[in-house]
C-alpha positions in Angstrom: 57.8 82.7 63.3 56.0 79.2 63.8 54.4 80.7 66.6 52.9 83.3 63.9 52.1 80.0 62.3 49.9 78.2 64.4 47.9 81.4 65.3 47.5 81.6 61.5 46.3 78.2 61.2 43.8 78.5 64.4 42.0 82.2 63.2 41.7 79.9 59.7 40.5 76.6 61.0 38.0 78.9 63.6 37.0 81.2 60.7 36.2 78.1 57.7 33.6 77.0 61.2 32.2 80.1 61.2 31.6 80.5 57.5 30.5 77.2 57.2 28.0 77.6 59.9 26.4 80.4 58.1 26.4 79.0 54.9 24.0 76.0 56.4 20.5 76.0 55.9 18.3 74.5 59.1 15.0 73.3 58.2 12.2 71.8 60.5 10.7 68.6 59.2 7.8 70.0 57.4 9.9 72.5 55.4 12.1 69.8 54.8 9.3 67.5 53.2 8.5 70.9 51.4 12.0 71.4 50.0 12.7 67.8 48.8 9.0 67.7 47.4 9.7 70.7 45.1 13.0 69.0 44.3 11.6 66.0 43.2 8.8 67.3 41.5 9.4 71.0 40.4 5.9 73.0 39.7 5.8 74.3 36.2 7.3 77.8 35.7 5.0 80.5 35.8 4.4 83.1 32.7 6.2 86.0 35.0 9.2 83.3 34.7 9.4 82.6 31.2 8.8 86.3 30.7 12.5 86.5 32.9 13.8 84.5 30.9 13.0 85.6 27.7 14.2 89.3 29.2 17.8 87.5 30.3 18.1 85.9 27.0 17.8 88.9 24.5 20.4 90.5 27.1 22.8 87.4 26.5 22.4 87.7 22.4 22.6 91.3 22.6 26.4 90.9 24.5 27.2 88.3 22.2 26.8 91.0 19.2 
């Protein structure tokens, strides 16, 4: 049974490596610069945006009825 264990505990440790591995983004240093640029200094949202949102919200109050 603790033999069961440990190979347990290895496909687990190996497979939260893998996941995480996949779950990371890799960025060059441009895109980098990019990405924390829009961070720090989001653009304005566009009218096809605020249109979404508008859209998402009248299908939040109509749930909420």
């Amino acid at each position: 049974m603790a033999e069961d264990s440990n190979i347990i505990g290895a496909v687990h440790k190996v497979a939260r490596s893998i996941v995480r591995e996949q779950d990371a983004i890799h960025l060059n240093a441009r895109d980098s610069a990019f990405f924390a640029e829009a961070l720090l200094n989001p653009p304005e949202p566009s009218e096809k945006l605020r249109a979404s949102v508008r859209r998402y919200q009248q299908l939040i109050d109509k749930k909420g009825e």
